[in-house]
C-alpha positions in Angstrom: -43.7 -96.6 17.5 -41.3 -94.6 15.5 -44.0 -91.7 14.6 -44.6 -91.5 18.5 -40.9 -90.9 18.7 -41.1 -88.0 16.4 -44.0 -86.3 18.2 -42.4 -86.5 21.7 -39.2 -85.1 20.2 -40.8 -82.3 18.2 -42.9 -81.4 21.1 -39.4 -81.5 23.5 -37.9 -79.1 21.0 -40.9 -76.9 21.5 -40.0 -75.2 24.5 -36.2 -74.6 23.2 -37.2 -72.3 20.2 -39.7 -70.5 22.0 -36.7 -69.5 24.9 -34.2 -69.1 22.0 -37.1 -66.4 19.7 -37.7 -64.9 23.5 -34.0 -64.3 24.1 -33.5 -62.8 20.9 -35.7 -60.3 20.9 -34.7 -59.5 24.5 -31.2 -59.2 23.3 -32.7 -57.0 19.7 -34.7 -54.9 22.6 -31.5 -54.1 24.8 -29.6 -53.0 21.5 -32.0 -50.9 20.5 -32.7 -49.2 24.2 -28.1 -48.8 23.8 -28.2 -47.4 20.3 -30.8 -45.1 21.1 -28.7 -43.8 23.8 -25.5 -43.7 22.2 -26.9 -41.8 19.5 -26.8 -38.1 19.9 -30.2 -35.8 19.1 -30.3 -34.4 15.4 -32.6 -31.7 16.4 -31.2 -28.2 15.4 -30.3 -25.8 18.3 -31.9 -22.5 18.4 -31.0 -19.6 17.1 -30.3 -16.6 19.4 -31.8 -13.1 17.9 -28.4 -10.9 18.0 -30.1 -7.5 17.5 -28.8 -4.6 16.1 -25.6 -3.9 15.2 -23.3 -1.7 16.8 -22.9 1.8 15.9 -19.2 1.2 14.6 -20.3 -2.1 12.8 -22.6 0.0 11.3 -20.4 2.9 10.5 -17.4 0.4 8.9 -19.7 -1.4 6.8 -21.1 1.5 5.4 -17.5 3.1 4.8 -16.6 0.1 2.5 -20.1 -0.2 0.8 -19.2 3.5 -0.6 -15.6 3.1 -0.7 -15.3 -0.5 -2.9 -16.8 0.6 -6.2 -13.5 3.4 -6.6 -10.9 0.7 -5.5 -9.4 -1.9 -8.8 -7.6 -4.8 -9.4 -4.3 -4.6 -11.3 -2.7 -7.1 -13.1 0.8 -6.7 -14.9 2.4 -8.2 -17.7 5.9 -8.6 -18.7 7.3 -9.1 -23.2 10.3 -11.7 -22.6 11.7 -12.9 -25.6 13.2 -15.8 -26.1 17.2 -16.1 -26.6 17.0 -19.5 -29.5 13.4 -18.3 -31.6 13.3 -14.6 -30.9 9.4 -15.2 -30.1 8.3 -12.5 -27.7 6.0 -13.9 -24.8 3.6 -12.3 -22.6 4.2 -13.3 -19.0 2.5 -12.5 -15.9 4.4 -10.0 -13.9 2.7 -9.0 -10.6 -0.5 -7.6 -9.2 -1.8 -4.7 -6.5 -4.8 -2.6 -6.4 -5.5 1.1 -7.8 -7.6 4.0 -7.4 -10.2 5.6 -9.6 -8.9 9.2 -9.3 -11.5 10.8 -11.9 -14.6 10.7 -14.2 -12.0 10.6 -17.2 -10.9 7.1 -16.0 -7.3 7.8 -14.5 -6.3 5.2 -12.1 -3.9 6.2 -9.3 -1.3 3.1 -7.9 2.5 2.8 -6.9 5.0 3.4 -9.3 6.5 -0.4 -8.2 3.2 -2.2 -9.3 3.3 -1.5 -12.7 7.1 -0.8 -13.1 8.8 -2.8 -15.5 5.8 -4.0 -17.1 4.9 -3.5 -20.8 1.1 -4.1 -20.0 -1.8 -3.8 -16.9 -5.1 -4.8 -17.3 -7.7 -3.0 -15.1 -11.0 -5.2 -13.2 -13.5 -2.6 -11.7 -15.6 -3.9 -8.5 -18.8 -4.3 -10.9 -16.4 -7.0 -13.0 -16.0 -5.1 -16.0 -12.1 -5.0 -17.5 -10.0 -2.4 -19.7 -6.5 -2.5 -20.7 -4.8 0.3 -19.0 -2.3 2.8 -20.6 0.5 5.0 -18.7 -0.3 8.6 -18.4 2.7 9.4 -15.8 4.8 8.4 -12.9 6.9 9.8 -10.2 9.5 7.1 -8.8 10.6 9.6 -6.2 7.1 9.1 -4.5 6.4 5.9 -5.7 3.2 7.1 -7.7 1.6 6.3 -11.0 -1.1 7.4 -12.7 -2.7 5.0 -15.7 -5.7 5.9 -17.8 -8.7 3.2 -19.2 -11.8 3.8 -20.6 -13.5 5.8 -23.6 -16.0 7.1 -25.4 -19.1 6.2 -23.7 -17.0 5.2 -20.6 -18.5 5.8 -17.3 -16.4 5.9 -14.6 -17.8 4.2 -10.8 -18.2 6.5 -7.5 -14.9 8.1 -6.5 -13.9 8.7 -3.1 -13.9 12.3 -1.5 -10.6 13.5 -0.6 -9.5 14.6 2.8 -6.0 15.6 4.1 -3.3 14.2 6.0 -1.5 17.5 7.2 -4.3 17.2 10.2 -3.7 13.6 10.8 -3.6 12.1 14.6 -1.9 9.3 15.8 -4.3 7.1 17.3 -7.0 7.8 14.8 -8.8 4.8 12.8 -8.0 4.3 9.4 -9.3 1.5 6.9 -7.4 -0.3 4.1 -8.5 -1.6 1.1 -7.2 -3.8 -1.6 -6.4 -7.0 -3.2 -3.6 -8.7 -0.9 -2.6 -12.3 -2.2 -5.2 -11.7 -4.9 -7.8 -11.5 -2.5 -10.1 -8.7 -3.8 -11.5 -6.2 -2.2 -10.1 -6.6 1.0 -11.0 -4.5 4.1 -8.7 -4.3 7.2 -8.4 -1.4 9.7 -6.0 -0.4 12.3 -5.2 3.5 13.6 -2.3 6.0 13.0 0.5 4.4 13.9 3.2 7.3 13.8 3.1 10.7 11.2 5.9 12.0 9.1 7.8 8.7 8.5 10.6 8.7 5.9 12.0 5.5 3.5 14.8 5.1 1.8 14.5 5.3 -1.8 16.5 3.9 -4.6 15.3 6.3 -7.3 15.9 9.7 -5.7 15.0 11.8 -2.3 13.7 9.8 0.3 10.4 9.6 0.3 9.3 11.2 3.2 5.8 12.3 5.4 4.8 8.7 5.2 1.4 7.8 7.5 2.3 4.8 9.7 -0.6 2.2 10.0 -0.9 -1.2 11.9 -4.0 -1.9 9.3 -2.8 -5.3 8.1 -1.0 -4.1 4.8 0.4 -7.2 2.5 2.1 -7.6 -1.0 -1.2 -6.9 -3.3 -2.7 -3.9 -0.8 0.5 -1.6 -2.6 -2.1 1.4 -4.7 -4.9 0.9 -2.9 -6.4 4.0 -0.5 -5.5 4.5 2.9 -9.1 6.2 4.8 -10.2 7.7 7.6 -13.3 7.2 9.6 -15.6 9.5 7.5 -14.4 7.5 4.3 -12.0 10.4 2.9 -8.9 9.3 0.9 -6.0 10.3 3.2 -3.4 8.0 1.9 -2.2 5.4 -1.3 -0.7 2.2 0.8 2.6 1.8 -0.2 4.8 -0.4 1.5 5.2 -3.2 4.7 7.9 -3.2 6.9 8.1 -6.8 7.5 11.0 -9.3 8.4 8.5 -12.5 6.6 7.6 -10.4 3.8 3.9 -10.5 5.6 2.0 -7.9 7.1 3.4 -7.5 11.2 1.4 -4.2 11.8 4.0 -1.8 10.4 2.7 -0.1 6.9 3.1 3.1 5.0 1.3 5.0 3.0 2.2 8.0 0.8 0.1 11.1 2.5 -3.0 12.3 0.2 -1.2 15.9 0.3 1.9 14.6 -1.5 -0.8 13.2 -3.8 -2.8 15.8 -4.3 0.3 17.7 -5.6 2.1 15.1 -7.9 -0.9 13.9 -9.5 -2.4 16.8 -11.4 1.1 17.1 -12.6 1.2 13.9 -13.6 -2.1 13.8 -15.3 -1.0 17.2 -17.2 2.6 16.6 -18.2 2.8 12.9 -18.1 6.1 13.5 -15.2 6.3 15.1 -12.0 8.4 18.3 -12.2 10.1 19.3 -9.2 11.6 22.1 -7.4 15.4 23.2 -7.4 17.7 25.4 -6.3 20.2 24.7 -9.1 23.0 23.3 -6.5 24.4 19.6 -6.8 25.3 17.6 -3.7 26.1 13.9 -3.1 25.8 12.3 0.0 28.7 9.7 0.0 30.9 12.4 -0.2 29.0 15.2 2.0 29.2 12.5 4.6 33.3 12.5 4.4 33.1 16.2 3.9 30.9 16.8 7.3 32.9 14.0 9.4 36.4 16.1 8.6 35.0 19.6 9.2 32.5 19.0 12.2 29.6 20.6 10.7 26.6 19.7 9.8 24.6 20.5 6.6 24.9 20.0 3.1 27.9 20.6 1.3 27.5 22.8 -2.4 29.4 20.9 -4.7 28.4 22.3 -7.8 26.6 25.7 -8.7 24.4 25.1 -12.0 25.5 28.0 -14.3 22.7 30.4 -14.7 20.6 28.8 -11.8 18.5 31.0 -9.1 21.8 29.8 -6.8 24.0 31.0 -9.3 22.2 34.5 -9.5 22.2 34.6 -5.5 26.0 34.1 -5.3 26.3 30.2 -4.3 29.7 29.4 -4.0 30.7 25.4 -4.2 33.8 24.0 -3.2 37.1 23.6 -4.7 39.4 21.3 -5.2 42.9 22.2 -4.8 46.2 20.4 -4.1 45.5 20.4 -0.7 42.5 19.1 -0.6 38.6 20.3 -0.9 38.0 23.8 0.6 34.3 24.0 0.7 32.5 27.0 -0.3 28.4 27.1 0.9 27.1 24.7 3.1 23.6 24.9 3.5 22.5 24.5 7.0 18.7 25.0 7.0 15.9 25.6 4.7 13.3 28.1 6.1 15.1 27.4 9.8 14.6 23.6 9.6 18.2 21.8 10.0 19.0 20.3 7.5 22.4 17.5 6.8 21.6 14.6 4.2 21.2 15.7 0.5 18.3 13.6 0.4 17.0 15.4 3.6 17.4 18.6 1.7 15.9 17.5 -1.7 12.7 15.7 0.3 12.3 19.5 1.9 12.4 21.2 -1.3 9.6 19.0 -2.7 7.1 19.9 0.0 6.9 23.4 -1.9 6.0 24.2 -5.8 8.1 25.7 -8.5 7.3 29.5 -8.1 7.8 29.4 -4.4 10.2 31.0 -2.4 12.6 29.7 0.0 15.6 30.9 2.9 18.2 29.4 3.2 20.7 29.5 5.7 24.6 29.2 4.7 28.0 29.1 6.2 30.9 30.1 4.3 34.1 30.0 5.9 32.5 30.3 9.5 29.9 33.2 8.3 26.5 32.5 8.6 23.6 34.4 6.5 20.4 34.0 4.7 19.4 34.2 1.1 15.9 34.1 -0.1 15.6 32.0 -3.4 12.8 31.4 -6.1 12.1 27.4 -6.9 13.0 26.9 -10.1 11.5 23.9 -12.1 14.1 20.8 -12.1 14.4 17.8 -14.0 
């Protein structure tokens, strides 16, 4: 009696397991038909042919293929010693780029990226590295020229030079250089404004500056400034920035002004410029022109034995009464001109050897003399 009991209650759980199995893999079935849903496609999209390039894509990416191998890398160094040992250390110092300028190996950069360092190490585009040596620089155009290399060196691919007294507002113009560290970096913008001058603490302004919106950031400072057809027409020089970042406003110093410190540079190791032999100051020109009314450059000092001395210069005197000015030059080959520095940044457009009229008022008589540049310090 109790085995019957067993089989009626085996065969009454029967039907329970087989609804309970059925309901699971109802439920396992629903799941599956969910996740299947919910879960998104892995298949890869398809890839749209995009066809040629355009003729400007073209054109740019051509321009810095030809143009990377003559821009480097710069690295400076700084000898610190310390104040309780007396050991000298070697501490980074700064960066920017370069340019290859010849076969010999000179490297042309700002005079601000390698000054006051005591060493620079040079990286080409192909990765190869030289310790770099001062040839020359010109602080008055913020230019430097370094040399690397040897026997057996072989310089890369320069860039062809072009000019920037034809220059256009307007016209496109490509950067390259190693801003942040980033090397080899290309950006391009147009001619912003022509003929732009900055203050500068070593001399004459520096003046005939090529405005660019290319983006232009600490690092770019030595590296070229080019035009469309890949010709040198600039060295980048400085930002004009509120954040110390690139907003759109840079400089570069004109391959013309270039073209005619650089050899100097090369040859005598300093950049020798023009004079007339007359000394000026503009604190005190300033005072001199707001009492008078007029506007020019005051002759302060006559150098003795100068071409100005020899063309009868005549600077002013101080007496108990006061200064009584002698020459003021008012124009240099019948430009105005009223800032010492205005008058200095003039004389260096032209070479030693040249000649140059001046205009000159002395005691309310105008005239003209014709000078010879002679070579200044």
């Amino acid at each position: 009696m109790q085995f019957v009991d067993k089989q009626q209650r085996r065969a009454a759980r029967t039907p329970l397991v087989v609804l309970v199995v059925l309901n699971i893999m109802l439920l396992t079935a629903v799941a599956t038909l969910l996740l299947a849903q919910a879960t998104p496609t892995a298949e890869p999209r398809v890839v749209t042919p995009r066809g040629e390039l355009g003729a400007d894509e073209r054109a740019t990416i051509e321009l810095f293929r030809n143009a990377r191998e003559s821009v480097v890398f710069i690295s400076t160094r700084q000898h610190v010693t310390n104040f309780w040992t007396r050991n000298v250390y070697s501490v980074p110092r700064g960066s920017g780029s370069g340019l290859v300028w010849d076969a010999a190996g000179h490297i042309v950069t700002n005079f601000h990226v390698i000054e006051g360092a005591s060493e620079a190490q040079i990286q080409l585009a192909d990765g190869r590295q030289f310790s770099a040596s001062l040839v020359g620089a010109s602080p008055q155009h913020d230019l430097a020229v370094l040399k690397i290399g040897g026997a057996g060196f072989v310089a890369p691919a320069r860039v062809p030079i072009g000019s920037s007294g034809d220059l256009q507002v307007g016209q496109n113009v490509f950067a390259i250089g190693n801003p942040f560290g980033l090397d080899w970096t290309l950006t391009k913008g147009i001619v912003s404004a022509l003929d732009r001058s900055l203050p500068n603490e070593d001399g004459p302004d520096i003046r005939h500056l090529v405005q660019t919106d290319a983006a232009i950031n600490p690092g770019n400072s030595g590296g070229p400034l080019l035009d469309s057809a890949g010709r040198l027409i600039g060295i980048n020089t400085a930002i004009y920035s509120p954040s110390g970042a690139s907003a759109g406003i840079g400089f570069a110093v004109p391959v013309d002004t270039v073209m005619r410190v650089v050899p100097q540079l090369i040859a005598d190791g300093r950049y020798t410029r023009p004079t007339l032999g007359v000394e000026s100051d503009d604190e005190i020109n300033d005072r001199l022109k707001s009492v008078s009314g007029i506007e020019g450059v005051f002759v302060l000092r006559v150098d003795p034995g100068s071409v100005a001395d020899r063309a009868g210069l005549s600077a002013a005197q101080r007496t108990r009464r006061g200064v009584v000015p002698g020459d003021i030059i008012t124009a240099l080959n019948s430009r105005p001109v009223s800032r010492v520095g205005d008058l200095l940044a003039r004389l260096d457009d032209f070479r030693v050897g040249q000649t140059v009229e001046l205009t000159l008022l002395r005691r309310g008589e105008e005239r003209t003399v014709t000078l010879e540049l002679e070579s200044g310090v």
